[in-house]
C-alpha positions as protocol buffer text, in pm:
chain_id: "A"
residue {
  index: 1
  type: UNK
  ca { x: 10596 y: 8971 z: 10577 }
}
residue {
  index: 2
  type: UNK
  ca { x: 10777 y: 9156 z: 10808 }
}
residue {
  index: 3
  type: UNK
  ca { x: 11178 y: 9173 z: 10854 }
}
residue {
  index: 4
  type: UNK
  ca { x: 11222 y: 8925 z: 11155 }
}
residue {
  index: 5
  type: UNK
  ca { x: 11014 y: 8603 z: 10903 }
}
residue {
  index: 6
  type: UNK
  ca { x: 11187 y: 8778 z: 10603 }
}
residue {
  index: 7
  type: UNK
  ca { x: 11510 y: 8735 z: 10783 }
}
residue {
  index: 8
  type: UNK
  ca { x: 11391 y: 8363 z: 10856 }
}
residue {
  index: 9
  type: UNK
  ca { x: 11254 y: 8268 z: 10541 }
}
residue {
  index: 10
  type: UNK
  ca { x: 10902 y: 8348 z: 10645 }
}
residue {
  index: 11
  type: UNK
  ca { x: 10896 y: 8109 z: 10944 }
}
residue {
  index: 12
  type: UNK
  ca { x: 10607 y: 8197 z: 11200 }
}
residue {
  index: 13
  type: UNK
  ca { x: 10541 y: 7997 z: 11494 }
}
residue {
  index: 14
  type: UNK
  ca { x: 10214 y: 7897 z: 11359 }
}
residue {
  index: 15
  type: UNK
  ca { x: 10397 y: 7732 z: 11065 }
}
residue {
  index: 16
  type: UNK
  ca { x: 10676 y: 7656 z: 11240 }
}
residue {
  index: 17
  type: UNK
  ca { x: 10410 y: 7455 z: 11452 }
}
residue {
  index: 18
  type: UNK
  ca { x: 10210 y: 7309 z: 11205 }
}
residue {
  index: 19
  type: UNK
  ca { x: 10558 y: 7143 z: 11020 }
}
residue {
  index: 20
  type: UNK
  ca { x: 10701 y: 7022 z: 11363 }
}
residue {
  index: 21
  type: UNK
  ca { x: 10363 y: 6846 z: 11424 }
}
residue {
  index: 22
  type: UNK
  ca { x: 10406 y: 6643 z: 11138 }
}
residue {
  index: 23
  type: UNK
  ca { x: 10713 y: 6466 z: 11339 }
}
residue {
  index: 24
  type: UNK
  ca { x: 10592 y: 6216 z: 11618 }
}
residue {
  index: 25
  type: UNK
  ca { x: 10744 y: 6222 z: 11936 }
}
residue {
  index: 26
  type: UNK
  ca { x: 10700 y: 6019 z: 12249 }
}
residue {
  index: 27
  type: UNK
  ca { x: 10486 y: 6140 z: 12575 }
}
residue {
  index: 28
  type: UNK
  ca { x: 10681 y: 6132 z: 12909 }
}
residue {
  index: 29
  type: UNK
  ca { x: 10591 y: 6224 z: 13263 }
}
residue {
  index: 30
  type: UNK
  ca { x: 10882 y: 6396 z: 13412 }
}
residue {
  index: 31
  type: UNK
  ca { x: 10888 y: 6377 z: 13829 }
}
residue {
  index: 32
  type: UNK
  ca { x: 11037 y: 6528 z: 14102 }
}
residue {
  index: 33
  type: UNK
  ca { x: 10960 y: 6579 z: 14457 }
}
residue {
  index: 34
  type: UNK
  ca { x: 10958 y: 6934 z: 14634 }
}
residue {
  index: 35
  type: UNK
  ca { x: 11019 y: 6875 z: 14974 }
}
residue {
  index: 36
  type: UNK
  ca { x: 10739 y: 6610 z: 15045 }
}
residue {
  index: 37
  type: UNK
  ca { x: 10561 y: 6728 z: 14759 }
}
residue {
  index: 38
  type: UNK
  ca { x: 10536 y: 6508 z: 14435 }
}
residue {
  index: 39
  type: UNK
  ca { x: 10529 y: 6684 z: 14128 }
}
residue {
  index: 40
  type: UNK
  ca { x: 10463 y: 6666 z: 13723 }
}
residue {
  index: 41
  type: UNK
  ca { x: 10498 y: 6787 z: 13426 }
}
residue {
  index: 42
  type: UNK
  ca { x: 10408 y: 6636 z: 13075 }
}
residue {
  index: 43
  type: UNK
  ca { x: 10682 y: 6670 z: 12826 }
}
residue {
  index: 44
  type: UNK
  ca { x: 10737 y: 6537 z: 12457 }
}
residue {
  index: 45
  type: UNK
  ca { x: 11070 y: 6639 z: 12405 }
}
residue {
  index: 46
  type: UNK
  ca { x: 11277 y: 6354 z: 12582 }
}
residue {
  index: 47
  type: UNK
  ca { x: 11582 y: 6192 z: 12405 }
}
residue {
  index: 48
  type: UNK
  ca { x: 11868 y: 5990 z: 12502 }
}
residue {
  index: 49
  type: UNK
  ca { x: 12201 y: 6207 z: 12537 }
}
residue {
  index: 50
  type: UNK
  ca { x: 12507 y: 5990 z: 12560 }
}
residue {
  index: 51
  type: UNK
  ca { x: 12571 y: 5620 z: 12675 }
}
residue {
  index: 52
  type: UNK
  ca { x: 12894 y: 5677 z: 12841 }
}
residue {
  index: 53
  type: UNK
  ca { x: 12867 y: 5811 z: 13037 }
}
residue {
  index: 54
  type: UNK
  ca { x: 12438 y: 5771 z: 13058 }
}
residue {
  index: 55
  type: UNK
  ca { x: 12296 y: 6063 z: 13012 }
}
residue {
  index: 56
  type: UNK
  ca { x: 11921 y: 6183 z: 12900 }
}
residue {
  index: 57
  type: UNK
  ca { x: 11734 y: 6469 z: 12787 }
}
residue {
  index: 58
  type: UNK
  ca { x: 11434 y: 6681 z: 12759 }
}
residue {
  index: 59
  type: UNK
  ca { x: 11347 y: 7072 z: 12690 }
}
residue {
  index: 60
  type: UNK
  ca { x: 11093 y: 7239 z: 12908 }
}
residue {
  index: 61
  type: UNK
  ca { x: 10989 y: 7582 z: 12866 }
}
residue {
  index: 62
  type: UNK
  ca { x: 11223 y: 7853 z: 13039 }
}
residue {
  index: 63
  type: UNK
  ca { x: 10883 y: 8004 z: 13192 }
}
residue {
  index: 64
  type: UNK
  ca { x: 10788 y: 7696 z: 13339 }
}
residue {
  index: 65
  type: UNK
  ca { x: 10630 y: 7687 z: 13673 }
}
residue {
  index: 66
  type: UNK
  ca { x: 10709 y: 7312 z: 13794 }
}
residue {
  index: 67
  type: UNK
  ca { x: 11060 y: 7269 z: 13646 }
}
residue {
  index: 68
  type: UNK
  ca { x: 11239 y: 7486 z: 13900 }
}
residue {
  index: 69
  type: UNK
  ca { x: 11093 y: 7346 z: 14219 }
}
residue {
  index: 70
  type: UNK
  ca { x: 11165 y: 6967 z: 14066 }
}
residue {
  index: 71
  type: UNK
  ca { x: 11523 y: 7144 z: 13969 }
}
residue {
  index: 72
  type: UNK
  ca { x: 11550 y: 7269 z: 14321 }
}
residue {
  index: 73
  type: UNK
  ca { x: 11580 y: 6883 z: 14424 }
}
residue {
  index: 74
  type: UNK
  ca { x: 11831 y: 6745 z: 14192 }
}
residue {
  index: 75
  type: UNK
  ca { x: 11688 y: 6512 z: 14008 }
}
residue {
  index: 76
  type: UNK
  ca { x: 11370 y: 6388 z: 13837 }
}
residue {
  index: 77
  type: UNK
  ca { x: 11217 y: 6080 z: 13677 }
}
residue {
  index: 78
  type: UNK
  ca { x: 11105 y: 6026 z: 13311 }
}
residue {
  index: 79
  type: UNK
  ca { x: 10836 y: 5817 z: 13352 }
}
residue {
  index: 80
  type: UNK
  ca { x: 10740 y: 5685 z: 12972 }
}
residue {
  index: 81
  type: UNK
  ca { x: 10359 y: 5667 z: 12906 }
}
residue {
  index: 82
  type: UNK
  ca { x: 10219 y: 5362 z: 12773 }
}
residue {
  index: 83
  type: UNK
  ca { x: 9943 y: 5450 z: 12440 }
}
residue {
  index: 84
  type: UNK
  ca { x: 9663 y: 5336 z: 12709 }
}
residue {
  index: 85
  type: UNK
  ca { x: 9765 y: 5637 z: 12945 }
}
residue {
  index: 86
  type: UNK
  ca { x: 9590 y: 5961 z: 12795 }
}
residue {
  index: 87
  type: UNK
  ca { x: 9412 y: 6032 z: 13072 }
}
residue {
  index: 88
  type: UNK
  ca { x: 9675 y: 6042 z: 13301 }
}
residue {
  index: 89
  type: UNK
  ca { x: 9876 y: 6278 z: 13098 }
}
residue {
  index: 90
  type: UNK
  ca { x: 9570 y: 6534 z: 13068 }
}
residue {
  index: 91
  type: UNK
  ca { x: 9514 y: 6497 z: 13438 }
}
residue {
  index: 92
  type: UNK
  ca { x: 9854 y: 6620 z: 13493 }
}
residue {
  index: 93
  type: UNK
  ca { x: 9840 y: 6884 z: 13191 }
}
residue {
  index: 94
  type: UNK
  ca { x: 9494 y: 7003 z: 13230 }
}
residue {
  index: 95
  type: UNK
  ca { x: 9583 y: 7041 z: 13639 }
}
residue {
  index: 96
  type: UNK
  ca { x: 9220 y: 6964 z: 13722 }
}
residue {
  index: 97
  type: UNK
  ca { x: 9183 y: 6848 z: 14046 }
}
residue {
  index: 98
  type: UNK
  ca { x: 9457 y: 6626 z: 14247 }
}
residue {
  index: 99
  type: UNK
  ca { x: 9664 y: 6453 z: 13967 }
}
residue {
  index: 100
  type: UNK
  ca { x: 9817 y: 6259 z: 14130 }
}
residue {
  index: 101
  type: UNK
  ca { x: 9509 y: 6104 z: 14304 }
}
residue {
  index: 102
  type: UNK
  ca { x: 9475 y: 5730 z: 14215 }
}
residue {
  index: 103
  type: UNK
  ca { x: 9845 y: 5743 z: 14054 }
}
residue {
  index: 104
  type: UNK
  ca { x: 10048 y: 5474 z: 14223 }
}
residue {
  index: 105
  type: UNK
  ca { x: 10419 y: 5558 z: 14288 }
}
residue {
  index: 106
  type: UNK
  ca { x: 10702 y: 5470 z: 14465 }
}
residue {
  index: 107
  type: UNK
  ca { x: 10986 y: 5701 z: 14521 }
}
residue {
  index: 108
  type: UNK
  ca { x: 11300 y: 5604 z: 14297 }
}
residue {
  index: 109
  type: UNK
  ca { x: 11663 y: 5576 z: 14379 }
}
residue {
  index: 110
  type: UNK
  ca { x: 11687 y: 5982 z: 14341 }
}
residue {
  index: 111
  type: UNK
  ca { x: 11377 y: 5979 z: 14573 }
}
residue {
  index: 112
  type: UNK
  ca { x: 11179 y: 6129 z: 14257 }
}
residue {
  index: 113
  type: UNK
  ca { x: 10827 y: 5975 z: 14214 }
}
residue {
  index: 114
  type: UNK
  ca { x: 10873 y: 5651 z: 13972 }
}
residue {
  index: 115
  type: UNK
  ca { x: 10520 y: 5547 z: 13851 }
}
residue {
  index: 116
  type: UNK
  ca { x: 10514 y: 5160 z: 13819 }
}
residue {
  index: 117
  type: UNK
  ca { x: 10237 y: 5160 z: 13570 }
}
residue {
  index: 118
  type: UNK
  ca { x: 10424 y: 5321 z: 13298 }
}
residue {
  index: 119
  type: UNK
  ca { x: 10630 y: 5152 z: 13030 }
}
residue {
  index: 120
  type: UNK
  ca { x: 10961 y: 5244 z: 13173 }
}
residue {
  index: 121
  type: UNK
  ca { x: 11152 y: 5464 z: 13397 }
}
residue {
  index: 122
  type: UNK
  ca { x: 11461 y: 5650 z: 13374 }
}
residue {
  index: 123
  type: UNK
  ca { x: 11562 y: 5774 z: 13718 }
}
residue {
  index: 124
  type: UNK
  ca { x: 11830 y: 6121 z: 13740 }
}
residue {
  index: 125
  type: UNK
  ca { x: 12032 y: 6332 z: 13890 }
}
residue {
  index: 126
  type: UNK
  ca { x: 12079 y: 6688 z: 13745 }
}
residue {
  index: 127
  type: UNK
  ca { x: 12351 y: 6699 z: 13508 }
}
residue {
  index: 128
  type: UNK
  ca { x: 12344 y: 7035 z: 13333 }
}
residue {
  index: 129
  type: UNK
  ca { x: 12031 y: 7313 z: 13238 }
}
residue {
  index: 130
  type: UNK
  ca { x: 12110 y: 7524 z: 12923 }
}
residue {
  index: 131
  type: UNK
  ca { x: 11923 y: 7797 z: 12802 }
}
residue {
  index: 132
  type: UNK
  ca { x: 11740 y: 7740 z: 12422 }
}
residue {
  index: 133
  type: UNK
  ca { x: 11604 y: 7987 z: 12282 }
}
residue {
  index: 134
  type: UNK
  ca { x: 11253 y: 8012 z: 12482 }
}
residue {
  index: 135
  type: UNK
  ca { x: 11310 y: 7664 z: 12665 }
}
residue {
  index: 136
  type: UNK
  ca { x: 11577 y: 7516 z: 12881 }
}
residue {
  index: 137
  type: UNK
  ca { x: 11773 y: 7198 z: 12749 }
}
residue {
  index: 138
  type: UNK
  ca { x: 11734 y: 6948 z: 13080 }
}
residue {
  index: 139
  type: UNK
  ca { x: 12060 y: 6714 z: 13093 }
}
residue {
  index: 140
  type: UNK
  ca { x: 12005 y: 6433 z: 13360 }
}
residue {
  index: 141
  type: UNK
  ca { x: 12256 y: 6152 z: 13445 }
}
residue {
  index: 142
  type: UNK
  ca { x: 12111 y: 5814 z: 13447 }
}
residue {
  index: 143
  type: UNK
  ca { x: 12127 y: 5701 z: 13818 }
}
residue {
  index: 144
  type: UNK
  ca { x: 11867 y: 5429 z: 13795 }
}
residue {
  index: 145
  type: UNK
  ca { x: 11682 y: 5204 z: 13466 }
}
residue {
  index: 146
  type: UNK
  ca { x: 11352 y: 5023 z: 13543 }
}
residue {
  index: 147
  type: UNK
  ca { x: 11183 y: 4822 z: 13261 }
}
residue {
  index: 148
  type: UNK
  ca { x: 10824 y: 4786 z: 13429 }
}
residue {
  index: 149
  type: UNK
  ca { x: 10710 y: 4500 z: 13157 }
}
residue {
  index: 150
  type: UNK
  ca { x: 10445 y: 4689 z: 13054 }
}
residue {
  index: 151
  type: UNK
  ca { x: 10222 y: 4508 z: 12759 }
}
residue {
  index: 152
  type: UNK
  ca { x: 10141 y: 4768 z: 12474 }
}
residue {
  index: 153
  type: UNK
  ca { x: 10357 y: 5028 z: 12346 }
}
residue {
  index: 154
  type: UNK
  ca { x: 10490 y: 5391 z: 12433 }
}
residue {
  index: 155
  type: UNK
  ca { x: 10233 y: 5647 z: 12368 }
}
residue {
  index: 156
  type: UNK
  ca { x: 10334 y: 5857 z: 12076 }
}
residue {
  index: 157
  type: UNK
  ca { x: 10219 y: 6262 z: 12005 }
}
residue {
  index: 158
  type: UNK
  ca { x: 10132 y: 6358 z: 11654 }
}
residue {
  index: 159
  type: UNK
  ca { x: 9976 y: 6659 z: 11458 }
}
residue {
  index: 160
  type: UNK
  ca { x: 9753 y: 6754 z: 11818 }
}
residue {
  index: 161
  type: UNK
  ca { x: 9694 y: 6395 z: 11883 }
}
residue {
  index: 162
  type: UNK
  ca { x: 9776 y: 6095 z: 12110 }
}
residue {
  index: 163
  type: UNK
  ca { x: 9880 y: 5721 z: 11954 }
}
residue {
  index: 164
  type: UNK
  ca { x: 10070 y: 5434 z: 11987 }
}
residue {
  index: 165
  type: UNK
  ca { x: 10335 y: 5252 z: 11784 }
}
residue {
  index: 166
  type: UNK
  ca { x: 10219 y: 4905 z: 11585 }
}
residue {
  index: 167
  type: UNK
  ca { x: 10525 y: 4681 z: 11609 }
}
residue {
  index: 168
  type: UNK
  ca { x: 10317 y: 4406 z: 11459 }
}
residue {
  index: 169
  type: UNK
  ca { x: 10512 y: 4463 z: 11083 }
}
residue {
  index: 170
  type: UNK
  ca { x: 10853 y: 4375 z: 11283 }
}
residue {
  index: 171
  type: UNK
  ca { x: 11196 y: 4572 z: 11275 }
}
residue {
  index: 172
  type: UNK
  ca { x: 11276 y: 4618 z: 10940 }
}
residue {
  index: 173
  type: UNK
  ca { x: 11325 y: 4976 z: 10799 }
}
């Protein structure tokens, strides 16, 4: 062990990895437009912020490629994957081909690219960026809500893998 995971209690990022993927989170499609350019990124970290005033979340990696051209716009749309929409998140994390061929979407109030197929949409202006550690901490304010009725649920990220959430045992803890 060396002094830096000494110093941390022997936390490496492959372990640090391997106990973060035991926590689910949910699978998002963040959006923004680059002149008359859609673009995408695939991002697992979203969260909601504050209520009042409405505000949302998400980390994206400071090295990112996409992030500062959607930045460049400000705003972007988390578009919230239903558990039936795998391959649309590897077509826009893989980067094979056109991703967005075949991906119906209509631009939201922000002008960012709201996909109608998804669960829901939460549309935003940029709020605040921070800097965290190796990412950037993405504050957006809520400028727009769209509940597309979606049947199914959200499509969850666990341990490597896609999934979905049963809501068939109801709302108890």
């Amino acid at each position: 062990m060396d002094a830096q995971e000494s110093q941390q209690g022997g936390i490496t990022p492959d372990r640090y990895r391997e106990v973060l993927g035991r926590f689910p989170t949910g699978v998002t499609l963040v959006t923004g437009m680059d002149g008359d350019e859609p673009l995408a990124v695939v991002i697992g970290s979203f969260v909601s912020v504050s209520m009042d005033p409405p505000l949302v979340g998400f980390l994206t990696g400071s090295e990112a490629r996409t992030w500062p051209r959607i930045r460049a716009s400000g705003s972007f749309c988390v578009n919230v994957l239903a558990d039936d929409q795998a391959d649309l998140a590897n077509a826009f994390f893989t980067r094979d081909g056109d991703p967005w061929e075949g991906t119906g979407w209509v631009p939201g109030h922000s002008g960012s690219p709201v996909i109608p197929a998804c669960v829901a949409s939460i549309d935003c202006s940029v709020f605040d960026v921070m800097e965290a550690g190796d990412h950037l901490f993405v504050v957006g304010a809520v400028v727009d809500l769209k509940d597309h009725g979606t049947d199914g649920s959200p499509m969850v990220f666990l341990g490597g893998s896609y999934g979905s959430f049963d809501t068939s045992s109801g709302s108890g803890a």
